[in-house]
Every structure is written in structure tokens, then in C-alpha cells.
mmCIF file of the N, C-alpha and C atoms, coordinates in Angstrom:
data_MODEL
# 
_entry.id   MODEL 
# 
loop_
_atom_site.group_PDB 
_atom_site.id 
_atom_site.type_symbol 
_atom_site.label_atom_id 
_atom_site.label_alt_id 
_atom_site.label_comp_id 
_atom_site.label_asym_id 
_atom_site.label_entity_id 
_atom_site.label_seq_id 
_atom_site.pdbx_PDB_ins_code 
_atom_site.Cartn_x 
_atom_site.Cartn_y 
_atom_site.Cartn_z 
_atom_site.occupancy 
_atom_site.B_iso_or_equiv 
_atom_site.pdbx_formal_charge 
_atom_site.auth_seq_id 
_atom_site.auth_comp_id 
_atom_site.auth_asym_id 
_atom_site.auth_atom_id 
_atom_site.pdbx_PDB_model_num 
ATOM 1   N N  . UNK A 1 1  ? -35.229 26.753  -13.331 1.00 0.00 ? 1  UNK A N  1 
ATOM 2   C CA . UNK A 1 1  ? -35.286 25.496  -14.033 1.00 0.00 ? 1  UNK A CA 1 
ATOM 3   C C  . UNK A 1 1  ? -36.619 24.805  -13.765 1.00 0.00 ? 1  UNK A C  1 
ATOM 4   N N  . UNK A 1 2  ? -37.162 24.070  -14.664 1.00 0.00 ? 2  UNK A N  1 
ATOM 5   C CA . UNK A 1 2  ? -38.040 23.437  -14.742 1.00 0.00 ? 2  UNK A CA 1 
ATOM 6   C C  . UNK A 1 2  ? -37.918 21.737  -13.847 1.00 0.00 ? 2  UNK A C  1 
ATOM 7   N N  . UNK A 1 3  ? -38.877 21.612  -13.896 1.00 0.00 ? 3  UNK A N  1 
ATOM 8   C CA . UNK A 1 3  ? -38.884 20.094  -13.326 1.00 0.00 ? 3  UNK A CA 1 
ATOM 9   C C  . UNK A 1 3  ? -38.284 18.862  -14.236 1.00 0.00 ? 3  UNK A C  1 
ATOM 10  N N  . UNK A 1 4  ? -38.376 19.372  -15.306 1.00 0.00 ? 4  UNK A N  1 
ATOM 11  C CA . UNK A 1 4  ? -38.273 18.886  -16.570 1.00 0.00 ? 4  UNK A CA 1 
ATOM 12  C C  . UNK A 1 4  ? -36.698 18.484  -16.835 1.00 0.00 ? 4  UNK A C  1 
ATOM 13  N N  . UNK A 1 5  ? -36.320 20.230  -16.783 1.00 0.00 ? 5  UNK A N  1 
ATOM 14  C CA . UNK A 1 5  ? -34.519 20.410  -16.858 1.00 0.00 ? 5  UNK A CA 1 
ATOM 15  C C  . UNK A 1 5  ? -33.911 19.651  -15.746 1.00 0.00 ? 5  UNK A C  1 
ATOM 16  N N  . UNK A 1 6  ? -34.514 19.864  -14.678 1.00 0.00 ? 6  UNK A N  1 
ATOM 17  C CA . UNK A 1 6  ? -33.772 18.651  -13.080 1.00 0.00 ? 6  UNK A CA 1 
ATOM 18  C C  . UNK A 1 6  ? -33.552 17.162  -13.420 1.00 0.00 ? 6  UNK A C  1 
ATOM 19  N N  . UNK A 1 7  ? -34.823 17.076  -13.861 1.00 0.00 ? 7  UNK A N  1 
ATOM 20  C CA . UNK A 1 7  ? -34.766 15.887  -14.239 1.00 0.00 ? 7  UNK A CA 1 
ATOM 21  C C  . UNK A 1 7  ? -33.517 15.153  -15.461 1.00 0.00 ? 7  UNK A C  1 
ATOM 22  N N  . UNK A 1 8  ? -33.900 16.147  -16.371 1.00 0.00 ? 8  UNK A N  1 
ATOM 23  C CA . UNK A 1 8  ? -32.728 15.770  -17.792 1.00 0.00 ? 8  UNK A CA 1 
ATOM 24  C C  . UNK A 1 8  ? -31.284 15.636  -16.589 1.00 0.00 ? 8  UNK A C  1 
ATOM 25  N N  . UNK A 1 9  ? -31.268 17.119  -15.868 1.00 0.00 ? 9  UNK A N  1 
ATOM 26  C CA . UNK A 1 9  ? -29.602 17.425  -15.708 1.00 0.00 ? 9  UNK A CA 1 
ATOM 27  C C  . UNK A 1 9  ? -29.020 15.805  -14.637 1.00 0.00 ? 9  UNK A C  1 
ATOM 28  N N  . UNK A 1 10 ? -30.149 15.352  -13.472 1.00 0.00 ? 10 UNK A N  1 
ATOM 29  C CA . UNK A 1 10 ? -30.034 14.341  -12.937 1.00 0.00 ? 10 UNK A CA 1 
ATOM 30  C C  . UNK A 1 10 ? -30.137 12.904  -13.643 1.00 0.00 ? 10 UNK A C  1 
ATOM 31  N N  . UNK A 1 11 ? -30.601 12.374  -14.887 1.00 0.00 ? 11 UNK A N  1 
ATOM 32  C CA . UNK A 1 11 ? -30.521 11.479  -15.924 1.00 0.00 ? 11 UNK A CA 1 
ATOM 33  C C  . UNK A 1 11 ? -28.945 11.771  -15.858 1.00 0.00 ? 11 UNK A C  1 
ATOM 34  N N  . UNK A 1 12 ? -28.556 12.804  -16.506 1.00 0.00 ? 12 UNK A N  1 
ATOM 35  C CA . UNK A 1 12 ? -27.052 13.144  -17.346 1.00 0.00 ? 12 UNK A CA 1 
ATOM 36  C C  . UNK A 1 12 ? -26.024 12.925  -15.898 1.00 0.00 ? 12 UNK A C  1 
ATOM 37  N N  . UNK A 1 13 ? -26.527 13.032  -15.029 1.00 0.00 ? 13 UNK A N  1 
ATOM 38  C CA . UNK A 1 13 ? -25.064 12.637  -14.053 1.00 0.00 ? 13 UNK A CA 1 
ATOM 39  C C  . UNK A 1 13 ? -25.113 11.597  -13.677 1.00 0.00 ? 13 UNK A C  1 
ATOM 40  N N  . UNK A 1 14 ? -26.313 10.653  -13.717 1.00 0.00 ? 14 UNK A N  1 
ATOM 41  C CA . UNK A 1 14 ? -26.414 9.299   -13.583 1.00 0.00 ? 14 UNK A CA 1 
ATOM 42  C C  . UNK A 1 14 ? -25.450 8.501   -14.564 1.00 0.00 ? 14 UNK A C  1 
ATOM 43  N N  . UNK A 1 15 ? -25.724 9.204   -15.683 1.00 0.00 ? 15 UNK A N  1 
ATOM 44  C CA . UNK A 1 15 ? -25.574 8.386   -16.724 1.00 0.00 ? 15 UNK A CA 1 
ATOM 45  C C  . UNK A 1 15 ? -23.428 7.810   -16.944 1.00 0.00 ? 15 UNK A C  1 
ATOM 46  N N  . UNK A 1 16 ? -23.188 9.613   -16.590 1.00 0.00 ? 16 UNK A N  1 
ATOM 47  C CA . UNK A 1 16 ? -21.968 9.624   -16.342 1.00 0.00 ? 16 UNK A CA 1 
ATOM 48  C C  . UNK A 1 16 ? -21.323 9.002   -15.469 1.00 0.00 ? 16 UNK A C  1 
ATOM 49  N N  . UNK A 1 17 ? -21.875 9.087   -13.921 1.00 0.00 ? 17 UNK A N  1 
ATOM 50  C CA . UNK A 1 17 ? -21.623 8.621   -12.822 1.00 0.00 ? 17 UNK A CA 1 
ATOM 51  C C  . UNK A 1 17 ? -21.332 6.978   -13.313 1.00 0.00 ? 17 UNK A C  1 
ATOM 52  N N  . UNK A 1 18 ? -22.172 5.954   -14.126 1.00 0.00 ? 18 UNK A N  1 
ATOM 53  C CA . UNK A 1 18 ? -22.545 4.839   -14.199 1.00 0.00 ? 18 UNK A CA 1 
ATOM 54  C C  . UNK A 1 18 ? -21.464 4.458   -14.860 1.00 0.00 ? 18 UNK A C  1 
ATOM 55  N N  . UNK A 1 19 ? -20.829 5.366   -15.863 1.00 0.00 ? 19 UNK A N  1 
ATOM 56  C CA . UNK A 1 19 ? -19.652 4.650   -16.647 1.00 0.00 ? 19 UNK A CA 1 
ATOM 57  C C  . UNK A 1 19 ? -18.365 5.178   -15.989 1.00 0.00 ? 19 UNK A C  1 
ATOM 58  N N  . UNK A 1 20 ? -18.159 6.107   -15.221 1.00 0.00 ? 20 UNK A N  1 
ATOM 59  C CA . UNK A 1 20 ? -17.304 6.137   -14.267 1.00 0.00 ? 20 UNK A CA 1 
ATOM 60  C C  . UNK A 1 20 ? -17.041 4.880   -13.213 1.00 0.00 ? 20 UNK A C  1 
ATOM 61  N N  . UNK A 1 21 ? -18.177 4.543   -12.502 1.00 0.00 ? 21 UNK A N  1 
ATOM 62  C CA . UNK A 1 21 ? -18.298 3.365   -11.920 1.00 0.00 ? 21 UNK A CA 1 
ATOM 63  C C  . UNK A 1 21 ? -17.748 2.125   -13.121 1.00 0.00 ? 21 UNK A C  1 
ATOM 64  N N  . UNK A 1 22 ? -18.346 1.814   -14.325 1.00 0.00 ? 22 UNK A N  1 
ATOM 65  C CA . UNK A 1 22 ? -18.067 0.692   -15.017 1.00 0.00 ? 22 UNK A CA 1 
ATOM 66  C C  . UNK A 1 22 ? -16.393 0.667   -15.518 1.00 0.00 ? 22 UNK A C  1 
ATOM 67  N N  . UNK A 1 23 ? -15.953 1.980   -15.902 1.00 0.00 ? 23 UNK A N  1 
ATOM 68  C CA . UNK A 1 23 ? -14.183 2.473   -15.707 1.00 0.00 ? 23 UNK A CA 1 
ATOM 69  C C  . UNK A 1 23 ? -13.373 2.086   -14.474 1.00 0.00 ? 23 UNK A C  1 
ATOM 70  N N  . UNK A 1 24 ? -13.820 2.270   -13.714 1.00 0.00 ? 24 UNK A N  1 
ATOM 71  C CA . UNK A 1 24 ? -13.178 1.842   -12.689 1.00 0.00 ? 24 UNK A CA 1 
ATOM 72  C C  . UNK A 1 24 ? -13.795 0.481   -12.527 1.00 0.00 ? 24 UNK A C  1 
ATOM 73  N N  . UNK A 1 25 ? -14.126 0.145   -12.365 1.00 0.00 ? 25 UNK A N  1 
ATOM 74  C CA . UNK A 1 25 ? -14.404 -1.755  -12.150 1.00 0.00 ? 25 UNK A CA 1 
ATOM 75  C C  . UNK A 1 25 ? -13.829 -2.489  -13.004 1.00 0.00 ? 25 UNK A C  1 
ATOM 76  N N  . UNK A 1 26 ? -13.569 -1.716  -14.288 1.00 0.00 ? 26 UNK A N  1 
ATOM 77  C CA . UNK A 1 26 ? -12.524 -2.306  -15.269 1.00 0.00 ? 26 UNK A CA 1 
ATOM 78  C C  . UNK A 1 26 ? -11.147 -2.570  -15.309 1.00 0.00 ? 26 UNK A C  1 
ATOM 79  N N  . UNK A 1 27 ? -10.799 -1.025  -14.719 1.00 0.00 ? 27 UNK A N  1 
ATOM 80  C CA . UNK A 1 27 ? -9.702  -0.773  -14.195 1.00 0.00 ? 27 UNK A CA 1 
ATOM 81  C C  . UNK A 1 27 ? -9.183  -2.031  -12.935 1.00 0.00 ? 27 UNK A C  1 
ATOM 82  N N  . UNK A 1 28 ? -9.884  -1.975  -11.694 1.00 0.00 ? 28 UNK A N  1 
ATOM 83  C CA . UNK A 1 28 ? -9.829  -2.869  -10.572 1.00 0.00 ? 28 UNK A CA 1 
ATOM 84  C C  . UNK A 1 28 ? -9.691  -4.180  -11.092 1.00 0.00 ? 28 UNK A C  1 
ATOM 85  N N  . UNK A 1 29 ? -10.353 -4.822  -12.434 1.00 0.00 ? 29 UNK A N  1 
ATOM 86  C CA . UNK A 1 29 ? -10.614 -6.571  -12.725 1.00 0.00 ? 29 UNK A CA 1 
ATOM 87  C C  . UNK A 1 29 ? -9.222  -6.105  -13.256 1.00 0.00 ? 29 UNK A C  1 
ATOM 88  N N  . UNK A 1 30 ? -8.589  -5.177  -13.910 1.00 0.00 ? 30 UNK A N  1 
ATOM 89  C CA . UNK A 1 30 ? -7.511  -5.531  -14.623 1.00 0.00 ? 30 UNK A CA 1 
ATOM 90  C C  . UNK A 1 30 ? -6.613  -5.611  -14.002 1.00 0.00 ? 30 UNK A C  1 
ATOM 91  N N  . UNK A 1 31 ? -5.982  -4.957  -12.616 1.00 0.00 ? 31 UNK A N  1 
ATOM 92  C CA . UNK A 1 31 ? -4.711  -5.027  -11.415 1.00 0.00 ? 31 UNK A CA 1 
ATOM 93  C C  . UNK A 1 31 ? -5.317  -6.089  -10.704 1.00 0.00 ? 31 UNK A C  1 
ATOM 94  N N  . UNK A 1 32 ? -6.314  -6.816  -11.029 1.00 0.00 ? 32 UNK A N  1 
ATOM 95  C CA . UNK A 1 32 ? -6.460  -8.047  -9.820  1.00 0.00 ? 32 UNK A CA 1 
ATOM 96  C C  . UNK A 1 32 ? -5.962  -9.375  -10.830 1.00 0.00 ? 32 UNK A C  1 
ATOM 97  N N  . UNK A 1 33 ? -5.267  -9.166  -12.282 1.00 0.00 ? 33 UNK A N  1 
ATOM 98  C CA . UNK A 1 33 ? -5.617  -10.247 -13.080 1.00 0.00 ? 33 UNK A CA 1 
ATOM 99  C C  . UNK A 1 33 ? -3.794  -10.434 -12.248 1.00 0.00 ? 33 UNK A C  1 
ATOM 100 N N  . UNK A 1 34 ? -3.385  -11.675 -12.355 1.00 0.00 ? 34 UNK A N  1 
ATOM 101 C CA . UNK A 1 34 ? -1.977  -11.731 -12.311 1.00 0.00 ? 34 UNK A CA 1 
ATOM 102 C C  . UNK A 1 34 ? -1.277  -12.161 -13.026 1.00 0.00 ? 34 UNK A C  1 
ATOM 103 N N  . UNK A 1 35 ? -0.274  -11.062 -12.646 1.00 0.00 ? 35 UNK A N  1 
ATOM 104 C CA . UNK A 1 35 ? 1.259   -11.079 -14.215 1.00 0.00 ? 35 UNK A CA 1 
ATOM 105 C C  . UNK A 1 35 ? 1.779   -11.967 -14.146 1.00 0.00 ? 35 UNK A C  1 
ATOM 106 N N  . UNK A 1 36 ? 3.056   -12.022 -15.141 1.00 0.00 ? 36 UNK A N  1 
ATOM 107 C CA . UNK A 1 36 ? 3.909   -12.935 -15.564 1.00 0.00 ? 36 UNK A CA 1 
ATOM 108 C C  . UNK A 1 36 ? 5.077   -12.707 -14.088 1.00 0.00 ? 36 UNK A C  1 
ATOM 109 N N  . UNK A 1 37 ? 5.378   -13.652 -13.330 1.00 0.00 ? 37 UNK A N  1 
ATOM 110 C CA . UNK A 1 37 ? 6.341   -13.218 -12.501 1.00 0.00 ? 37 UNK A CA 1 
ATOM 111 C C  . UNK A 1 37 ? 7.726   -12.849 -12.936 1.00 0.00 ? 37 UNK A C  1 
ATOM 112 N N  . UNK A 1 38 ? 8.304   -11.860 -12.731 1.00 0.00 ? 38 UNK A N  1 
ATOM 113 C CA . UNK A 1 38 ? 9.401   -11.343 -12.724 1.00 0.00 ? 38 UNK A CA 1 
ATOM 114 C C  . UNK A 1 38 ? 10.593  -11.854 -12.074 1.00 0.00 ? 38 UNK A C  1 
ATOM 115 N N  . UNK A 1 39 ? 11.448  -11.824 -12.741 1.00 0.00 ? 39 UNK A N  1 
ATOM 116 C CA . UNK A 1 39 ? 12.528  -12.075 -11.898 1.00 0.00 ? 39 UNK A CA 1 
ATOM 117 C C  . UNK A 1 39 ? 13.766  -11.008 -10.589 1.00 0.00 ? 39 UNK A C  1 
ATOM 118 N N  . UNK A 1 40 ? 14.187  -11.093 -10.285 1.00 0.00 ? 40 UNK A N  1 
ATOM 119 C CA . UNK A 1 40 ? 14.598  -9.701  -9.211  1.00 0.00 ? 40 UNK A CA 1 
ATOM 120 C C  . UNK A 1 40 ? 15.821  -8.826  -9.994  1.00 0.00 ? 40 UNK A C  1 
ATOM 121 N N  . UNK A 1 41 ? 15.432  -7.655  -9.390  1.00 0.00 ? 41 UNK A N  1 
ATOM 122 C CA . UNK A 1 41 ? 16.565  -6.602  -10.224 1.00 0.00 ? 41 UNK A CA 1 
ATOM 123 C C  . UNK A 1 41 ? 17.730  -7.007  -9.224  1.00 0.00 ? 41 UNK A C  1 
ATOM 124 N N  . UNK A 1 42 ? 19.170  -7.467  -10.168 1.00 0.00 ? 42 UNK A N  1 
ATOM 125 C CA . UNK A 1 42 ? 20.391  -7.773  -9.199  1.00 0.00 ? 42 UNK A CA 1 
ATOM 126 C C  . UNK A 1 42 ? 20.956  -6.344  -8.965  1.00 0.00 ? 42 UNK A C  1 
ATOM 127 N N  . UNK A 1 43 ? 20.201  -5.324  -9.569  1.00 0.00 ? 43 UNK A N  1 
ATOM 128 C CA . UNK A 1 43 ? 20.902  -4.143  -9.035  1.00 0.00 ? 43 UNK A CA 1 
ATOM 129 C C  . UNK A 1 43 ? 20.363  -3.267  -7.817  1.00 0.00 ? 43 UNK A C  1 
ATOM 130 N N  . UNK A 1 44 ? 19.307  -3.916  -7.904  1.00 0.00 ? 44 UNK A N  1 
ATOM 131 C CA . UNK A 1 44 ? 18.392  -3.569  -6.311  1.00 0.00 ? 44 UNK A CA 1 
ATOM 132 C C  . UNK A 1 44 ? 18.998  -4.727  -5.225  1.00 0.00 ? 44 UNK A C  1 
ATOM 133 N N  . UNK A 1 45 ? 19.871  -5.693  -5.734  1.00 0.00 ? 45 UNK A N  1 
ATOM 134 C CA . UNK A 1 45 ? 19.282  -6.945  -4.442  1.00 0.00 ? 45 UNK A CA 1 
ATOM 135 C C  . UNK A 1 45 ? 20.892  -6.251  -3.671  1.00 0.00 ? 45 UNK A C  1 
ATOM 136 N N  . UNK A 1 46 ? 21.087  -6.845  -2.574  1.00 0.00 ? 46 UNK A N  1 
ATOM 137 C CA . UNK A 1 46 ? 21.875  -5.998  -1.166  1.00 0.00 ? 46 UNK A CA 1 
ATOM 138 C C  . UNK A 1 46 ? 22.686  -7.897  -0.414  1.00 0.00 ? 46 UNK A C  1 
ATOM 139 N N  . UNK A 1 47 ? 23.473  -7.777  -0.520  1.00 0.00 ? 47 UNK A N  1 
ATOM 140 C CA . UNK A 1 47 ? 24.313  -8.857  -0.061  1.00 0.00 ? 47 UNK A CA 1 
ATOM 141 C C  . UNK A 1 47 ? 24.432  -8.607  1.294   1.00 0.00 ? 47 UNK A C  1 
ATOM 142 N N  . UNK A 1 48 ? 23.993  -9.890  2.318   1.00 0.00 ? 48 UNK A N  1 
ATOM 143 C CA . UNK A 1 48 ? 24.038  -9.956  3.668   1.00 0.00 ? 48 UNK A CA 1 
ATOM 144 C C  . UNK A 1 48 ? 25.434  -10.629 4.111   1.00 0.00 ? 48 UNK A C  1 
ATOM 145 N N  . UNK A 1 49 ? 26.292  -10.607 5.007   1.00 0.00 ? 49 UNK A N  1 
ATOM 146 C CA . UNK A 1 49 ? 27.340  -10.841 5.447   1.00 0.00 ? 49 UNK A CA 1 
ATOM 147 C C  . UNK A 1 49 ? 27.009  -12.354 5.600   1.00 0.00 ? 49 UNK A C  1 
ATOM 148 N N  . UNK A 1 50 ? 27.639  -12.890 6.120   1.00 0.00 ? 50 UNK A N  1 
ATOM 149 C CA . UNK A 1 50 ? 27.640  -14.067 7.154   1.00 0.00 ? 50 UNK A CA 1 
ATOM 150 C C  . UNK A 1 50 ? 28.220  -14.085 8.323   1.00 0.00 ? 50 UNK A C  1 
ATOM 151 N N  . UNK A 1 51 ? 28.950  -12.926 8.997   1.00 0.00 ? 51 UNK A N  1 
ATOM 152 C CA . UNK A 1 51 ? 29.738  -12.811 9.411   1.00 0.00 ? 51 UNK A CA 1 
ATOM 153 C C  . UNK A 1 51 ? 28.719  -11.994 10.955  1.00 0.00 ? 51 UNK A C  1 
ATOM 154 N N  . UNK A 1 52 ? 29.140  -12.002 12.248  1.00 0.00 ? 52 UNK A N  1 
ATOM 155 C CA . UNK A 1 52 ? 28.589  -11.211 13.091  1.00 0.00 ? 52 UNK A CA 1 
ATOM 156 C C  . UNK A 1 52 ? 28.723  -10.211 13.157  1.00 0.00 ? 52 UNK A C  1 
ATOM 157 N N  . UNK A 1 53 ? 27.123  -9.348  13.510  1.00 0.00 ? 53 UNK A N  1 
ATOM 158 C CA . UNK A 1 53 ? 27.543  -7.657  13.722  1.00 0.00 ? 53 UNK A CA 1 
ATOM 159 C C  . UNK A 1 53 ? 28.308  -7.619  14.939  1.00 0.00 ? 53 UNK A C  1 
ATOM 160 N N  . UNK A 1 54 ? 29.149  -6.115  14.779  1.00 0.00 ? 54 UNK A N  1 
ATOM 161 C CA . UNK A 1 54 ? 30.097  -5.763  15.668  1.00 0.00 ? 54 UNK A CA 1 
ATOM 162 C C  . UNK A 1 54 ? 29.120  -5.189  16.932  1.00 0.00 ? 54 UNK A C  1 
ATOM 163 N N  . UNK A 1 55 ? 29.304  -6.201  18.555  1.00 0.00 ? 55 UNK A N  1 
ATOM 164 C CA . UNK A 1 55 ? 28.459  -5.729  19.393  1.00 0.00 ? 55 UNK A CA 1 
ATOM 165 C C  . UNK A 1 55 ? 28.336  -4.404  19.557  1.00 0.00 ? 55 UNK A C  1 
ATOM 166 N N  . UNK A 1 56 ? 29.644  -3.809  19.643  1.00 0.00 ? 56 UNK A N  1 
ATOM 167 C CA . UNK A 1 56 ? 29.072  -2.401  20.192  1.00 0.00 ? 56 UNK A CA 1 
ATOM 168 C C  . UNK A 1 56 ? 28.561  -1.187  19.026  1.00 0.00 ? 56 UNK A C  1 
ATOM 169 N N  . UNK A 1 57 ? 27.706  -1.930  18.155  1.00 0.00 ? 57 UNK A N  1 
ATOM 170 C CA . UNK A 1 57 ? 26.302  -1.013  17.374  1.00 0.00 ? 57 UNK A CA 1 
ATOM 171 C C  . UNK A 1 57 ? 25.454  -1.436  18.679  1.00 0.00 ? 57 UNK A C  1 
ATOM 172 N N  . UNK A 1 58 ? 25.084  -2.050  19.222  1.00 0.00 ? 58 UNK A N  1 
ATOM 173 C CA . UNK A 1 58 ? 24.137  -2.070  20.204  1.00 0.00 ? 58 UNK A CA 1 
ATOM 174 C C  . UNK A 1 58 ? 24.180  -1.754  21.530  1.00 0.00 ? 58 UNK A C  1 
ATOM 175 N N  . UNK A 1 59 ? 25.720  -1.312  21.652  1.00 0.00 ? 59 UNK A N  1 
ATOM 176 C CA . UNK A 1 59 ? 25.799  -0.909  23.294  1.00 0.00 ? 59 UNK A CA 1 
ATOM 177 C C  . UNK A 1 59 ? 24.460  0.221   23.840  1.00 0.00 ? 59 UNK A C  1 
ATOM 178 N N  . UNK A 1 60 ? 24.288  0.555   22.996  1.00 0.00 ? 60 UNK A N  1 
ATOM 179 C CA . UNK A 1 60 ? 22.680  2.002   23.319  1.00 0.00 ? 60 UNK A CA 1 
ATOM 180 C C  . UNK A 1 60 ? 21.393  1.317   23.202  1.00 0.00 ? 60 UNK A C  1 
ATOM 181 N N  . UNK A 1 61 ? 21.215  0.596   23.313  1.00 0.00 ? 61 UNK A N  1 
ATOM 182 C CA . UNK A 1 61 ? 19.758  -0.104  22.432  1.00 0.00 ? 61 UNK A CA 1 
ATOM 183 C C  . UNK A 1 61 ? 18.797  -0.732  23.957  1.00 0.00 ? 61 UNK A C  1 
ATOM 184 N N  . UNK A 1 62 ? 17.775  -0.146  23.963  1.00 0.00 ? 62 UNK A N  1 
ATOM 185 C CA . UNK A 1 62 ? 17.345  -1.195  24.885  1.00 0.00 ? 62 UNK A CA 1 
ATOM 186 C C  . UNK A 1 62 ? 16.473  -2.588  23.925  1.00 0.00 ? 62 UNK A C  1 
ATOM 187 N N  . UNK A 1 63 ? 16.055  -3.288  25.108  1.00 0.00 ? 63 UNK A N  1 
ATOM 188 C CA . UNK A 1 63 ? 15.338  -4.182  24.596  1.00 0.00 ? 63 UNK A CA 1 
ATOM 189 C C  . UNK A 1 63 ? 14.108  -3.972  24.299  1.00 0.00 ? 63 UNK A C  1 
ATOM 190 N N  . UNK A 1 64 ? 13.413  -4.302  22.762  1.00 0.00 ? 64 UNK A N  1 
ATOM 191 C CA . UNK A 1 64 ? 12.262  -3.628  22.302  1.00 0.00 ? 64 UNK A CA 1 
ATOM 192 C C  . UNK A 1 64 ? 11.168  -4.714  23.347  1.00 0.00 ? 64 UNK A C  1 
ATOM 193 N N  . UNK A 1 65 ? 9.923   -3.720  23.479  1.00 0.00 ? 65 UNK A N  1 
ATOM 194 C CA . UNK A 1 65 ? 8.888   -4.422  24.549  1.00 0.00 ? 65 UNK A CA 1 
ATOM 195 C C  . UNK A 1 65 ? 9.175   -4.756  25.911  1.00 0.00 ? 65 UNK A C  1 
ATOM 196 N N  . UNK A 1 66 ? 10.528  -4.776  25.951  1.00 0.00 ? 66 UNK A N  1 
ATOM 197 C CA . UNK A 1 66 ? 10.970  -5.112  27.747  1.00 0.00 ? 66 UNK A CA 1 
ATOM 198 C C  . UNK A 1 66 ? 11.415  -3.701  28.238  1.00 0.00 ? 66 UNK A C  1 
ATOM 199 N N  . UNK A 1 67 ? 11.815  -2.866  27.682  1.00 0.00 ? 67 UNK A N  1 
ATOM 200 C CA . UNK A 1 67 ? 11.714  -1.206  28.665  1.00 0.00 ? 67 UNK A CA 1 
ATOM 201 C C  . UNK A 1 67 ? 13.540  -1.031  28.488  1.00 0.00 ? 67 UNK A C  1 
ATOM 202 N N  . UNK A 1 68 ? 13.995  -0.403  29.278  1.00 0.00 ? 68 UNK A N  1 
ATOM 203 C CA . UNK A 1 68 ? 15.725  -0.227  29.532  1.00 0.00 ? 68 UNK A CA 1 
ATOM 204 C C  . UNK A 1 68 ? 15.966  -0.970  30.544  1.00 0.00 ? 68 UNK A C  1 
ATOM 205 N N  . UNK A 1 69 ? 17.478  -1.613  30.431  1.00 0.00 ? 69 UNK A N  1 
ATOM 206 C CA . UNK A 1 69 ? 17.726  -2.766  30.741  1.00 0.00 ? 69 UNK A CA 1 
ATOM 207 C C  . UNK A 1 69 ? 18.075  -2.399  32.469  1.00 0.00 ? 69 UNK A C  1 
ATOM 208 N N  . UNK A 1 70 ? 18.245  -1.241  33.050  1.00 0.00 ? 70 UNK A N  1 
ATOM 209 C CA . UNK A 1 70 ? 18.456  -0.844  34.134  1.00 0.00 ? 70 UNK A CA 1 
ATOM 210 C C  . UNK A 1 70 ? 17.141  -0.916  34.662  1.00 0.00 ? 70 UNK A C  1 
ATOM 211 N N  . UNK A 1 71 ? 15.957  -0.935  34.165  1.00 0.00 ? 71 UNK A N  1 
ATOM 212 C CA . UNK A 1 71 ? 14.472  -0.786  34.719  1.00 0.00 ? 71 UNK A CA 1 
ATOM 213 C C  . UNK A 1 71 ? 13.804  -2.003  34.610  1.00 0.00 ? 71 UNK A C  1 
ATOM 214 N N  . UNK A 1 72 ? 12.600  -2.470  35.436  1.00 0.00 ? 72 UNK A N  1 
ATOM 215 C CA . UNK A 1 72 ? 11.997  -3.623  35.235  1.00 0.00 ? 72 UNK A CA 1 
ATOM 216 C C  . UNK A 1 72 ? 10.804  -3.508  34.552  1.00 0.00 ? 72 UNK A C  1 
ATOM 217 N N  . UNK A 1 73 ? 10.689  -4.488  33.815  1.00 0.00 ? 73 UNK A N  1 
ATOM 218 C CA . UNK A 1 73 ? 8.990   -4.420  32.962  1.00 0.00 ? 73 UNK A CA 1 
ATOM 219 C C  . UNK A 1 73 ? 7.585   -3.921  33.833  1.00 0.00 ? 73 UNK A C  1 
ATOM 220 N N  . UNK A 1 74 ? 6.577   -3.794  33.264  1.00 0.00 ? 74 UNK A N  1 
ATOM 221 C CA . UNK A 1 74 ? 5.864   -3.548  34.799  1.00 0.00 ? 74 UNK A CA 1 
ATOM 222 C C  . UNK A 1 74 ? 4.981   -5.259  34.409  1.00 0.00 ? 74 UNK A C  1 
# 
């Protein structure tokens, strides 16, 4: 190849490269614009008790960040 052809073939990936870049920046302004808020799917949403959990789900559990309850922190 010529100096000539390097040159053309490096123009031509610039050129591409540049609207790839301008595609995507388009893309990015358009997920940064914000939607219409939605309201919640009632078939996704999960009903919480009011009622207390039954202690012994936790009889096994230590305390998170304090270690097992037979051992001391250091």
C-alpha cells in the first residue's frame, strides 16, 4: 500500500469511528431524558404481614458484623 491508500483507509475509519461516537451520544442523551412515571405492576407487588416473624427462623443466625453469639468481637 501506498502512503496514499493509509491515508484514505485511516480518513475512512475516522470517519466511521466519528458517527459511531455521535450514535452513541445520541443514544446516551436519549436514556438520560426522563419518562412519564409509571405506576407499579400489582402483580409484581408482595404483601408484608403485620404480624411477627416466628423466632425460631432465627434460632441459627448469628449476628451480622458482631461474629457468633458464643464468641466475642475482637
Amino acid at each position: 500500500m501506498s502512503l496514499n491508500d493509509d491515508l484514505a483507509a485511516v480518513r475512512r475509519h475516522l470517519d466511521e469511528l466519528t458517527r459511531k461516537v455521535e450514535r452513541l451520544e445520541q443514544r446516551a442523551a436519549a436514556a438520560r431524558r426522563p419518562s412519564a412515571p409509571t405506576a407499579p405492576d400489582p402483580s409484581r407487588m408482595v404483601t408484608v404481614p403485620d404480624t411477627p416473624y416466628d423466632s425460631t427462623l432465627w434460632t441459627d443466625s448469628d449476628d451480622e458484623g458482631l461474629g457468633a453469639r458464643d464468641r466475642r468481637a475482637p
